[in-house]
PyMOL commands that place a pseudoatom at each C-alpha (Angstrom):
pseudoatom trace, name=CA, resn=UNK, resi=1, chain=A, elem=C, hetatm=0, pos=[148.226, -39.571, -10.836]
pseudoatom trace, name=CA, resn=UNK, resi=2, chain=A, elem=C, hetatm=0, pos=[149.967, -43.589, -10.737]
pseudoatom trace, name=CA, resn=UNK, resi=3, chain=A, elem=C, hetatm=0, pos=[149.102, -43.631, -7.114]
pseudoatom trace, name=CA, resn=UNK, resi=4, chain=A, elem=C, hetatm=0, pos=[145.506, -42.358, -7.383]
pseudoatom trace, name=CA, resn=UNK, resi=5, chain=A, elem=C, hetatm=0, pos=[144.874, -45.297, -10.774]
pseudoatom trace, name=CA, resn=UNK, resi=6, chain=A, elem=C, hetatm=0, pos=[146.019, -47.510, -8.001]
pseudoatom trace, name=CA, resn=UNK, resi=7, chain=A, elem=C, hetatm=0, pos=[144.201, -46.478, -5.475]
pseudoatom trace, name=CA, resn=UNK, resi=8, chain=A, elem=C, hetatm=0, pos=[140.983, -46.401, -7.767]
pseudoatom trace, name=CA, resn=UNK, resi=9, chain=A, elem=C, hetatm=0, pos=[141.532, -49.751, -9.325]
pseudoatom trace, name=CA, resn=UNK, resi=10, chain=A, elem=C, hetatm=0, pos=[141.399, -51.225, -6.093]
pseudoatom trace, name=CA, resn=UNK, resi=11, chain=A, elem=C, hetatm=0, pos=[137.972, -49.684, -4.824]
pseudoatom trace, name=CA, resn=UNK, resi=12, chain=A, elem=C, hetatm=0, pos=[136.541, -50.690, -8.526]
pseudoatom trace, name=CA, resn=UNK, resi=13, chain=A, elem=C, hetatm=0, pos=[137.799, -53.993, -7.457]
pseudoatom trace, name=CA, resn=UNK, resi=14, chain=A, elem=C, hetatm=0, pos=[136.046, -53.960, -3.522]
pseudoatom trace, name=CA, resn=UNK, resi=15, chain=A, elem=C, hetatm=0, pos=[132.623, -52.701, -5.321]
pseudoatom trace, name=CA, resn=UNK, resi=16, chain=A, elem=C, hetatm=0, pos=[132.873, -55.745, -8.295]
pseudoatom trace, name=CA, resn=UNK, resi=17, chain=A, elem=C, hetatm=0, pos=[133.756, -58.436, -5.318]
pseudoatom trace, name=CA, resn=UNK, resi=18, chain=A, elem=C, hetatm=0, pos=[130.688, -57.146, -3.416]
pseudoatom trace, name=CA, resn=UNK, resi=19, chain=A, elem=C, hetatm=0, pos=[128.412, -56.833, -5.994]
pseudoatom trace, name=CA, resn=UNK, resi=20, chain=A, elem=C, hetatm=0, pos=[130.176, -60.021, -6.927]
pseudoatom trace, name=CA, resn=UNK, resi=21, chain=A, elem=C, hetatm=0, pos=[129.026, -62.038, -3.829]
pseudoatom trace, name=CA, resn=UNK, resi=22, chain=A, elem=C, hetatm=0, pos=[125.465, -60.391, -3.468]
pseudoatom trace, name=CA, resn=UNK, resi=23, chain=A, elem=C, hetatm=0, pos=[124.606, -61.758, -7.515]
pseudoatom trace, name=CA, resn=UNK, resi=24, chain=A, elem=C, hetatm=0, pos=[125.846, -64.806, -5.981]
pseudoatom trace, name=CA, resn=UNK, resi=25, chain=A, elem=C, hetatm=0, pos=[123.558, -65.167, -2.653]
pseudoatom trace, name=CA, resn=UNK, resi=26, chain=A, elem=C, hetatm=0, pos=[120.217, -63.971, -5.016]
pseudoatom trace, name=CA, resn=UNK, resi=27, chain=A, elem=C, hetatm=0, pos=[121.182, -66.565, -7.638]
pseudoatom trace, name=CA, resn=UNK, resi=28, chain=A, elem=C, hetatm=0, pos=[121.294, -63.514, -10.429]
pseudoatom trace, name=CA, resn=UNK, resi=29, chain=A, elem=C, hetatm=0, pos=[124.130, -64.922, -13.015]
pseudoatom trace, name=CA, resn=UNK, resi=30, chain=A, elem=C, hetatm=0, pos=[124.221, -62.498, -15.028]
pseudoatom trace, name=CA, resn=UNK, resi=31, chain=A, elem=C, hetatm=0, pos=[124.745, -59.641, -12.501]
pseudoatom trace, name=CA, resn=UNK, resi=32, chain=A, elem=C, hetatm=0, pos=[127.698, -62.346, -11.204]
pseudoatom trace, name=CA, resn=UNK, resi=33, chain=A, elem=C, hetatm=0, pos=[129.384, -62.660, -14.599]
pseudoatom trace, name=CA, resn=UNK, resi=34, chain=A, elem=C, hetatm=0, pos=[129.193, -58.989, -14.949]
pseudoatom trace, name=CA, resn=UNK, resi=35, chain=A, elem=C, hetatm=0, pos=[130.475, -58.001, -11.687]
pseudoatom trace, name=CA, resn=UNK, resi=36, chain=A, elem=C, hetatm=0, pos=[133.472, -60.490, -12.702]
pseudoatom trace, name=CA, resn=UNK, resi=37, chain=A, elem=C, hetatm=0, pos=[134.328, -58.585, -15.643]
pseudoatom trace, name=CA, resn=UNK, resi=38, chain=A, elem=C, hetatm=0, pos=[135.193, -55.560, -13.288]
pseudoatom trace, name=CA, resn=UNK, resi=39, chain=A, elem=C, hetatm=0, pos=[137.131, -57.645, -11.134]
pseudoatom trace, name=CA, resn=UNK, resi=40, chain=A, elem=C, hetatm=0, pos=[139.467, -58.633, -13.972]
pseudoatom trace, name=CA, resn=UNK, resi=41, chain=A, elem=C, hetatm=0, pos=[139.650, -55.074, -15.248]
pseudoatom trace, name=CA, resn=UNK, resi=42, chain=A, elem=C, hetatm=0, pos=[140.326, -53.688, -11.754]
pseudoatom trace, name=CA, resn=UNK, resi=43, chain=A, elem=C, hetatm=0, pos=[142.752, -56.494, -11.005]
pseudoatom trace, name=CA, resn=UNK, resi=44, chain=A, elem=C, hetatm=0, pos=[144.934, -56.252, -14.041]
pseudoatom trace, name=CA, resn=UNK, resi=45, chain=A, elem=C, hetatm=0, pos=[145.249, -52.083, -13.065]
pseudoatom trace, name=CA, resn=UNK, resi=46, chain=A, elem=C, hetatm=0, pos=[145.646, -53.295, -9.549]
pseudoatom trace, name=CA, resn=UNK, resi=47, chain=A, elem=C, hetatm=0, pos=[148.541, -55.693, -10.291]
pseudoatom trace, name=CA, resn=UNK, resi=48, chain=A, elem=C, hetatm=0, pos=[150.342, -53.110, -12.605]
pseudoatom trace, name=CA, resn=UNK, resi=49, chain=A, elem=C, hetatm=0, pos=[150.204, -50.354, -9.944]
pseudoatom trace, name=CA, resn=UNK, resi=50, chain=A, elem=C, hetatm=0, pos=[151.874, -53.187, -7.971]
pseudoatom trace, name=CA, resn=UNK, resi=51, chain=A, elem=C, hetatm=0, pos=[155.012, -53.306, -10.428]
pseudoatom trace, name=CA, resn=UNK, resi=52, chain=A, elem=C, hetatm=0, pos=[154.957, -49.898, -10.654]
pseudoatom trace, name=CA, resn=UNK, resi=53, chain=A, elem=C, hetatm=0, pos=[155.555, -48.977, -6.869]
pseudoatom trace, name=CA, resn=UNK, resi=54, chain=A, elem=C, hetatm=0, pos=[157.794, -51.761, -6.239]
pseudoatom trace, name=CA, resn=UNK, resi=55, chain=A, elem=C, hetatm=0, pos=[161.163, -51.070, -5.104]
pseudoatom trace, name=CA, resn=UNK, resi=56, chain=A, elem=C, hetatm=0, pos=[164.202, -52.015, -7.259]
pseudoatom trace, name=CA, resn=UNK, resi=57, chain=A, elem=C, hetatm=0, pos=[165.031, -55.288, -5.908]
pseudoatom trace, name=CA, resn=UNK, resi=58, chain=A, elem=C, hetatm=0, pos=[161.682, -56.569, -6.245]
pseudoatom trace, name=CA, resn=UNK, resi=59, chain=A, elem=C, hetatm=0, pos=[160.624, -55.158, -9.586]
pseudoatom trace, name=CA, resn=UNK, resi=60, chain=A, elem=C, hetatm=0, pos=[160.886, -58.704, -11.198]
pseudoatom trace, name=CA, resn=UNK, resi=61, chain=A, elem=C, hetatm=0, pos=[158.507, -59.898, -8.940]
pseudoatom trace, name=CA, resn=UNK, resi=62, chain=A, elem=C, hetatm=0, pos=[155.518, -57.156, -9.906]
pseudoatom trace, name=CA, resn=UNK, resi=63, chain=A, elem=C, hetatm=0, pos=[156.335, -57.824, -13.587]
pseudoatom trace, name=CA, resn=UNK, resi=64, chain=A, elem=C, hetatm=0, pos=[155.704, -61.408, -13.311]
pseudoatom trace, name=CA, resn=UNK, resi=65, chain=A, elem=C, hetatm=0, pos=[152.294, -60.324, -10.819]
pseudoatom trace, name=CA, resn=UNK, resi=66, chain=A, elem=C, hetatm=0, pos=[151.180, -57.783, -14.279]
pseudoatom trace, name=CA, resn=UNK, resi=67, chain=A, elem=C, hetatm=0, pos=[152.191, -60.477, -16.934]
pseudoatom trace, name=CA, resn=UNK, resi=68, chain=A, elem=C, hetatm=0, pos=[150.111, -63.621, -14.987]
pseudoatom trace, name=CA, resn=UNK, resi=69, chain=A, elem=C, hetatm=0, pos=[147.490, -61.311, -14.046]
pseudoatom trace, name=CA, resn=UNK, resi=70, chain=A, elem=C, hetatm=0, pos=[146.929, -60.387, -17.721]
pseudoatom trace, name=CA, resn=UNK, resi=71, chain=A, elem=C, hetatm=0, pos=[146.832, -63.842, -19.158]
pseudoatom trace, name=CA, resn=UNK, resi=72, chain=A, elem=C, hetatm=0, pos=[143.796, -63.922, -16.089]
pseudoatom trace, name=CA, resn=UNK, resi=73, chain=A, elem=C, hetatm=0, pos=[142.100, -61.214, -17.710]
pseudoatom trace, name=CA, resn=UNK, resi=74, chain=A, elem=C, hetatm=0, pos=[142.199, -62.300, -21.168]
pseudoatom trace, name=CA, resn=UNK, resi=75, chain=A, elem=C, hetatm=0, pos=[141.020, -65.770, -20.292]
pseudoatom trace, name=CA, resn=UNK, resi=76, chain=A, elem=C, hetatm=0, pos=[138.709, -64.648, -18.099]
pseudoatom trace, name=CA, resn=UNK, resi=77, chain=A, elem=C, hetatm=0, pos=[136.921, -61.869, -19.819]
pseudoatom trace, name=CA, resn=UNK, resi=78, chain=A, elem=C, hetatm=0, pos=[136.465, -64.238, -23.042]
pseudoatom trace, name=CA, resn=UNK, resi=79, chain=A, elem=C, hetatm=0, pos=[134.480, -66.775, -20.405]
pseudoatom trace, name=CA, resn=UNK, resi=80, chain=A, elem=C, hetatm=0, pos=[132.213, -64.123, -18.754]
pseudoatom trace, name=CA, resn=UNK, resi=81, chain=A, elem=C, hetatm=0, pos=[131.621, -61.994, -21.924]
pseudoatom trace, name=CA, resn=UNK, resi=82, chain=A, elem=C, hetatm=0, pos=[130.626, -65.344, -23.585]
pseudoatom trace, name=CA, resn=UNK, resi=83, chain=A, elem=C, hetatm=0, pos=[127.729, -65.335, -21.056]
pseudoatom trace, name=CA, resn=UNK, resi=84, chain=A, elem=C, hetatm=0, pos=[126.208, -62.883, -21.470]
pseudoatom trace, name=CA, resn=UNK, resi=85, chain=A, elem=C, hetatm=0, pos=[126.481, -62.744, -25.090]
pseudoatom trace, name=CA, resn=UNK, resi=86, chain=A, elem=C, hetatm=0, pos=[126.204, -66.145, -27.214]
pseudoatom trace, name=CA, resn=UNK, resi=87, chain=A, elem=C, hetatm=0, pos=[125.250, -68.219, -24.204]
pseudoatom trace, name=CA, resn=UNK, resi=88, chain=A, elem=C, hetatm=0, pos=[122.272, -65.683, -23.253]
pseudoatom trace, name=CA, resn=UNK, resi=89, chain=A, elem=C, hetatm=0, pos=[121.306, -64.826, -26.492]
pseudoatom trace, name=CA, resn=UNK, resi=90, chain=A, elem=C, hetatm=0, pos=[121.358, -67.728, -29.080]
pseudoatom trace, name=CA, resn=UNK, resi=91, chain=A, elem=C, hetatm=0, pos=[119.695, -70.870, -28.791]
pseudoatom trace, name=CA, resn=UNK, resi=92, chain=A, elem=C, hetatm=0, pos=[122.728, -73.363, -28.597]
pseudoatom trace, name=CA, resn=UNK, resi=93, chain=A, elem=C, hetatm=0, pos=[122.809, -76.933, -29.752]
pseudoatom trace, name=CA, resn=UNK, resi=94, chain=A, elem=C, hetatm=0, pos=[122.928, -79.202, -26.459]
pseudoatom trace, name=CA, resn=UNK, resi=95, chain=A, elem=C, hetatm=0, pos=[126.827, -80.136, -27.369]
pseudoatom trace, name=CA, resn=UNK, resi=96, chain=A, elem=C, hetatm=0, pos=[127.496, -76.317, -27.854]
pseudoatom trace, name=CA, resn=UNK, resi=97, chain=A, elem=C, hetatm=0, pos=[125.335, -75.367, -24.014]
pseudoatom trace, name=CA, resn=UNK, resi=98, chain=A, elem=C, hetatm=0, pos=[127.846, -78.478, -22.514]
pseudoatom trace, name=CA, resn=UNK, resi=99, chain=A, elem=C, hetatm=0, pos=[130.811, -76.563, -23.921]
pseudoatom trace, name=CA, resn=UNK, resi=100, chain=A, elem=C, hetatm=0, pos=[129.929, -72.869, -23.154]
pseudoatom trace, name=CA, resn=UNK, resi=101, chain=A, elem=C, hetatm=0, pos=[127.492, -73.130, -20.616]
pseudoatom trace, name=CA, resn=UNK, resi=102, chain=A, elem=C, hetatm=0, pos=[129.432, -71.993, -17.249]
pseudoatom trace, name=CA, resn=UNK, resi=103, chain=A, elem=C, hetatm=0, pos=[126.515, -73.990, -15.474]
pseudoatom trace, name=CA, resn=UNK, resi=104, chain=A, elem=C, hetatm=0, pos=[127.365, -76.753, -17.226]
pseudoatom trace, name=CA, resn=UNK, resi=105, chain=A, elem=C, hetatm=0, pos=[130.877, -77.352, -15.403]
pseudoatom trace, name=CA, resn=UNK, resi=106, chain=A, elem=C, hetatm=0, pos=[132.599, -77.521, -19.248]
pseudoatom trace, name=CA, resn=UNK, resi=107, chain=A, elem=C, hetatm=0, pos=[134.612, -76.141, -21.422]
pseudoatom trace, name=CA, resn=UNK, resi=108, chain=A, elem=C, hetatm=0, pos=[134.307, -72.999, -20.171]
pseudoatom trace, name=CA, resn=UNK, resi=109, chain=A, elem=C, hetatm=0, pos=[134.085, -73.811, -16.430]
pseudoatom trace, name=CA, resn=UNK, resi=110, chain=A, elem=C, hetatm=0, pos=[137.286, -75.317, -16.693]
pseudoatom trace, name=CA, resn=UNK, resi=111, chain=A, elem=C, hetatm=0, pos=[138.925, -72.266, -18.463]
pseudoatom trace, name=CA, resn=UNK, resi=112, chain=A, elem=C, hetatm=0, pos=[137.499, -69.761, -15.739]
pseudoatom trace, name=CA, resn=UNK, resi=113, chain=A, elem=C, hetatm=0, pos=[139.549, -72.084, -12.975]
pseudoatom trace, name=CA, resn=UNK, resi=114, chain=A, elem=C, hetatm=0, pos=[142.368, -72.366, -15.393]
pseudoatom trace, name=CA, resn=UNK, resi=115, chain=A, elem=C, hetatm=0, pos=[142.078, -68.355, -15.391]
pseudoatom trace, name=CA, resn=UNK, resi=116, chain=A, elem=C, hetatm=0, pos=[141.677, -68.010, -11.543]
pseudoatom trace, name=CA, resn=UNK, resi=117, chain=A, elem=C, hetatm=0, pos=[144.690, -70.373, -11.278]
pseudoatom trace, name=CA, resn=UNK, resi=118, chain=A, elem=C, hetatm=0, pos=[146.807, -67.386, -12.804]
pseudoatom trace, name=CA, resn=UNK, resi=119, chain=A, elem=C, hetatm=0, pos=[145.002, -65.090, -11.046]
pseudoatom trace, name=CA, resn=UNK, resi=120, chain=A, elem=C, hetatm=0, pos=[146.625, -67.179, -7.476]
pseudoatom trace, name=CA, resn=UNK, resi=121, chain=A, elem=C, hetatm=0, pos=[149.769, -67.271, -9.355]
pseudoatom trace, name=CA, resn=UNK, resi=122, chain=A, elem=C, hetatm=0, pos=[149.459, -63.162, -9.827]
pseudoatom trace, name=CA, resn=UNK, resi=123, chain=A, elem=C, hetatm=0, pos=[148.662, -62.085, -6.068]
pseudoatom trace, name=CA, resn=UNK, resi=124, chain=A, elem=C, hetatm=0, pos=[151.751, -64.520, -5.118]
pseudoatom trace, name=CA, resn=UNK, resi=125, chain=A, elem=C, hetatm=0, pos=[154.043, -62.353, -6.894]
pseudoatom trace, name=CA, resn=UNK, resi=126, chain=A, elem=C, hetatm=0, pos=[152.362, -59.605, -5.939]
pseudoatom trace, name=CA, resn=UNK, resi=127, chain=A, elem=C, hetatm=0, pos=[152.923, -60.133, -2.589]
pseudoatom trace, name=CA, resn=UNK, resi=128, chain=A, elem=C, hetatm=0, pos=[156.828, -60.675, -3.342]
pseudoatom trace, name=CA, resn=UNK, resi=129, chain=A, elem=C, hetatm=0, pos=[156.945, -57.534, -4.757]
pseudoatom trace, name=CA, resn=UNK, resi=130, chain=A, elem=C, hetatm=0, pos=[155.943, -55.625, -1.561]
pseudoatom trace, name=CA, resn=UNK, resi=131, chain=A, elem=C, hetatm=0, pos=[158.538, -54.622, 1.044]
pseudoatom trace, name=CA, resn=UNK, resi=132, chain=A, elem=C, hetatm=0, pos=[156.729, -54.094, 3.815]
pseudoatom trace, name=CA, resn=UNK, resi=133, chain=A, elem=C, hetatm=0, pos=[157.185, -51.278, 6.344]
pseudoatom trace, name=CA, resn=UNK, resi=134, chain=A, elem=C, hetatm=0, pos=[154.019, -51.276, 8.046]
pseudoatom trace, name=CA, resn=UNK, resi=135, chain=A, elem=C, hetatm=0, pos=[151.598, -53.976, 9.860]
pseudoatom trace, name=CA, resn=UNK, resi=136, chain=A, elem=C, hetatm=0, pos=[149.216, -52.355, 6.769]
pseudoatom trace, name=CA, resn=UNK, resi=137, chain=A, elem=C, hetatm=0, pos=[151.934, -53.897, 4.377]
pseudoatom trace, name=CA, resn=UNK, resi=138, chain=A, elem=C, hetatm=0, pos=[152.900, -56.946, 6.052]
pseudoatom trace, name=CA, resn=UNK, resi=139, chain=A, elem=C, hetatm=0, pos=[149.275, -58.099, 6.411]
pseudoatom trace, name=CA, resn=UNK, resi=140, chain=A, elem=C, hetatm=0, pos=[148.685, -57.522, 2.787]
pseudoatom trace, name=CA, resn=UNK, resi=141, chain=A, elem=C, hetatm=0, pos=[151.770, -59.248, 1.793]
pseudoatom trace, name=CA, resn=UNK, resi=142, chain=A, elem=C, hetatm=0, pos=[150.523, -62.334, 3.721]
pseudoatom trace, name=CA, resn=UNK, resi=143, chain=A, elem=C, hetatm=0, pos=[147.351, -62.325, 2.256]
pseudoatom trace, name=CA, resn=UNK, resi=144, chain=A, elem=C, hetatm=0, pos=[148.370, -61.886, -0.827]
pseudoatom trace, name=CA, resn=UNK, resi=145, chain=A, elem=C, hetatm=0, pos=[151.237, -64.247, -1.081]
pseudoatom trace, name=CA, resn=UNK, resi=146, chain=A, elem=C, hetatm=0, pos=[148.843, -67.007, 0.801]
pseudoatom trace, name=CA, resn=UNK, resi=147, chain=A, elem=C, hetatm=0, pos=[146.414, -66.427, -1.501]
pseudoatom trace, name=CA, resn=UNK, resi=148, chain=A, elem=C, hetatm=0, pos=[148.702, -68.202, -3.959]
pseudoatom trace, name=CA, resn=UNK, resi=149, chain=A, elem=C, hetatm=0, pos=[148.128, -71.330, -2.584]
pseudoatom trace, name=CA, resn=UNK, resi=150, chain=A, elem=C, hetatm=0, pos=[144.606, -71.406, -4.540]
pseudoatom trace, name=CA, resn=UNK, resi=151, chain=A, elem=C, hetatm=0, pos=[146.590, -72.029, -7.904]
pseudoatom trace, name=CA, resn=UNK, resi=152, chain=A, elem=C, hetatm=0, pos=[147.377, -75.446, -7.200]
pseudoatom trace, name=CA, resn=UNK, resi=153, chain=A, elem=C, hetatm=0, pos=[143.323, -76.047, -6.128]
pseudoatom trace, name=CA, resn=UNK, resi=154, chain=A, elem=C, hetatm=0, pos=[142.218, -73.838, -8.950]
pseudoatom trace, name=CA, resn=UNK, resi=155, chain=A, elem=C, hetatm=0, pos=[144.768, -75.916, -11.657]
pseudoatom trace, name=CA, resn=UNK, resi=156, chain=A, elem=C, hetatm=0, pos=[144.331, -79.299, -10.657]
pseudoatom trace, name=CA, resn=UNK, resi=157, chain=A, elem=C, hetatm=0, pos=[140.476, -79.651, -10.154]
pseudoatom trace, name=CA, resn=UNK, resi=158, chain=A, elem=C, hetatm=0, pos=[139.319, -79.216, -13.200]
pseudoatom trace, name=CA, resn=UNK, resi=159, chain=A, elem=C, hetatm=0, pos=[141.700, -82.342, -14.377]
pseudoatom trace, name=CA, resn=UNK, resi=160, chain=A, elem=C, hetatm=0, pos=[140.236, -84.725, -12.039]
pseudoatom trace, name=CA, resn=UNK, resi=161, chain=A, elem=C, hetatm=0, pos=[136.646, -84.275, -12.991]
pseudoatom trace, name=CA, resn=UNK, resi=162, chain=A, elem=C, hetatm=0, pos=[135.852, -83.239, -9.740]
pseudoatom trace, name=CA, resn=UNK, resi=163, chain=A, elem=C, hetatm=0, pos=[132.776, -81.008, -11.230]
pseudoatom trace, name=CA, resn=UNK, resi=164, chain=A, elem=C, hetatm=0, pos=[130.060, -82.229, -12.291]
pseudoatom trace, name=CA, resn=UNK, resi=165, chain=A, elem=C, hetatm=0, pos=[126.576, -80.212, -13.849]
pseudoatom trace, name=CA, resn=UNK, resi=166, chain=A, elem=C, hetatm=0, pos=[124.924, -82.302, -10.960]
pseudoatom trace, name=CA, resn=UNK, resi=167, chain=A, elem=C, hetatm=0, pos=[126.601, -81.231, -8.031]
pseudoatom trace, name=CA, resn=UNK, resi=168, chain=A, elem=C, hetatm=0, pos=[124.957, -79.496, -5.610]
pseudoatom trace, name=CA, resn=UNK, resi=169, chain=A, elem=C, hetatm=0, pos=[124.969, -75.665, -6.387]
pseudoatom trace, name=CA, resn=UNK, resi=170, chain=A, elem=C, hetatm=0, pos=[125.412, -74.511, -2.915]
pseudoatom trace, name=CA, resn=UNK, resi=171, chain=A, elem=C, hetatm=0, pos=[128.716, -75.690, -2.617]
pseudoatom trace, name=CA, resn=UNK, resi=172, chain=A, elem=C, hetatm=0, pos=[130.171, -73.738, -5.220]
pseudoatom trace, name=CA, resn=UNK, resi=173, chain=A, elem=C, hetatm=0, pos=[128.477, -70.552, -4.074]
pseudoatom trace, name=CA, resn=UNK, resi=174, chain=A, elem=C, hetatm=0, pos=[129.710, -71.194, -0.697]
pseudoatom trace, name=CA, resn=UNK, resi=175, chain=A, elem=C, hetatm=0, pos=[133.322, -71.915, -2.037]
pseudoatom trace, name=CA, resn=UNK, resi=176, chain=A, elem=C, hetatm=0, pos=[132.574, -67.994, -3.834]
pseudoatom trace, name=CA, resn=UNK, resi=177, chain=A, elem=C, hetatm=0, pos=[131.853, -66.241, -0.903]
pseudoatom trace, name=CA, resn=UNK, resi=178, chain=A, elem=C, hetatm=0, pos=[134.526, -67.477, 1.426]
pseudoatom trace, name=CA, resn=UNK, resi=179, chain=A, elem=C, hetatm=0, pos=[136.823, -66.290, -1.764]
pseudoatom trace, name=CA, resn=UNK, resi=180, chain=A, elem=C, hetatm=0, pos=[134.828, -63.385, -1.969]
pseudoatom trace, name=CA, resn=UNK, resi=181, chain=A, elem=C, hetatm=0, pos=[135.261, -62.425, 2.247]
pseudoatom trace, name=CA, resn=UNK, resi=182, chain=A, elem=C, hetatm=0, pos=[138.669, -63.232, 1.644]
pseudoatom trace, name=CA, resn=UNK, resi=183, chain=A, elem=C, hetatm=0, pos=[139.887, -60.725, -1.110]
pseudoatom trace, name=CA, resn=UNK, resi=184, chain=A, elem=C, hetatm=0, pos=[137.835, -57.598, 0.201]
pseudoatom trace, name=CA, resn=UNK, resi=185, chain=A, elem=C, hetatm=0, pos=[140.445, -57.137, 2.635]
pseudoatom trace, name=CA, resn=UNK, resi=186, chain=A, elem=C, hetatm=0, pos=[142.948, -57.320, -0.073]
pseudoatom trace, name=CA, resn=UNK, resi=187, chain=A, elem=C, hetatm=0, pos=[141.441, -54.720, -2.453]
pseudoatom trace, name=CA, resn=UNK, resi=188, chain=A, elem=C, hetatm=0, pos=[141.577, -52.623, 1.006]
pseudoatom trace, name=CA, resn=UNK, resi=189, chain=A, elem=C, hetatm=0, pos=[144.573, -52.737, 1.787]
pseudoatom trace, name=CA, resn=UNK, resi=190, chain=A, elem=C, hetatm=0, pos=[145.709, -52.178, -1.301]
pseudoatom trace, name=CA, resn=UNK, resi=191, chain=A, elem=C, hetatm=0, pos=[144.104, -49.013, -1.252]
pseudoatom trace, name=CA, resn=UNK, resi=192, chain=A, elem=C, hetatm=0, pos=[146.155, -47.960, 1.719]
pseudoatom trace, name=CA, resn=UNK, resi=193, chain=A, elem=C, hetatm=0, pos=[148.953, -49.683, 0.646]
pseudoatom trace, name=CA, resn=UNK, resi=194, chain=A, elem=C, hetatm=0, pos=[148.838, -47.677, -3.284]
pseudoatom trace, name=CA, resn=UNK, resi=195, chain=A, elem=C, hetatm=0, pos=[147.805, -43.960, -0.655]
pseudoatom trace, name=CA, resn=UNK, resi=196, chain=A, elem=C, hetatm=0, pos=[151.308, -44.151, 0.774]
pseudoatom trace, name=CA, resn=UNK, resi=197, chain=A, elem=C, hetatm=0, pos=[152.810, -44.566, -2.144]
pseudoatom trace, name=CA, resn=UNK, resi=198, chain=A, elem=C, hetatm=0, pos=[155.451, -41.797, -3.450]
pseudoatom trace, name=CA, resn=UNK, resi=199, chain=A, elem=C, hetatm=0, pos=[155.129, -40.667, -6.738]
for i in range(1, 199): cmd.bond("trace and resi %d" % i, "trace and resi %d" % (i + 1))
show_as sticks, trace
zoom trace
């Protein structure tokens, strides 16, 4: 039963990243922020599974993956379900749009990075906690442990003002779907990873 939550969470996860990246291309927000919901939901099981199955040596490691990967959640589930809630539906003051608004590159932008910054920090540790025995496992450890490197990005930028509501848009989707091609092959092999797993 562990192995097959695992193995769920992480096609849950490939389905949200798509559906993720196709809101994305069409310019549908609200299908995005939805679809991002998932992601954090799938993740969090994902990460967990991760701790789970870990050997021993390395169970430190998948605790620290489940415990940074549910501060992601959390932050990032307050963000998106702000969206689609009291952003969508209420007719906000212009201070209260600059501070909820995701479009508006506030408040709210800057806690979605601050939450994708944990989410870097949680796939590092993930990857620490794999011992890998196949090319399956060693590829997903790299990618996973790599993809760390985005919490530095993902931390910083937000504290140098590099976003502004007047940037071009199509730099930020592009940024998305390079993150987007990049993490489908994690959420797969995941799911190979979690199907060898041993009860």
């Amino acid at each position: 039963m562990n192995r097959k939550i695992g193995m769920f969470s992480c096609v849950i996860n490939l389905i949200s990243i798509i559906g993720f990246a196709l809101s994305m291309l069409i310019g549908f927000n609200c299908g995005s922020y939805f679809c991002s919901m998932f992601i954090a939901f799938s993740f969090v099981i994902m990460m967990w599974a991760y701790a789970y199955f870990s050997e021993i040596k390395c169970k430190l490691s998948g605790y620290i993956s489940a415990g940074f990967a549910t501060v992601y959640a959390t932050i990032i589930l307050l963000v998106y379900f702000a969206q689609l809630t009291t952003v969508r539906l209420n007719d906000l003051t212009q201070q209260a749009v600059k501070l909820l608004d995701f479009q508006q590159f506030g408040l709210f932008f800057n806690y979605d990075l601050l939450g994708y910054a944990l989410m870097a920090l949680a796939t590092f540790f993930a990857g620490l906690a794999i011992n890998a025995h196949s090319k399956v496992d060693k590829w997903l450890k790299y990618l996973l442990i790599i993809h760390g490197a985005f919490f530095i990005s993902c931390l910083i930028m937000p504290m140098l003002g590099l976003f502004k509501a007047d940037s071009p848009s199509w730099i930020g989707v592009a940024v998305l779907e390079f993150w987007c091609l990049y993490f489908c092959p994690i959420s797969i092999l995941s799911f190979l990873h979690f199907s060898k797993c041993k009860e």
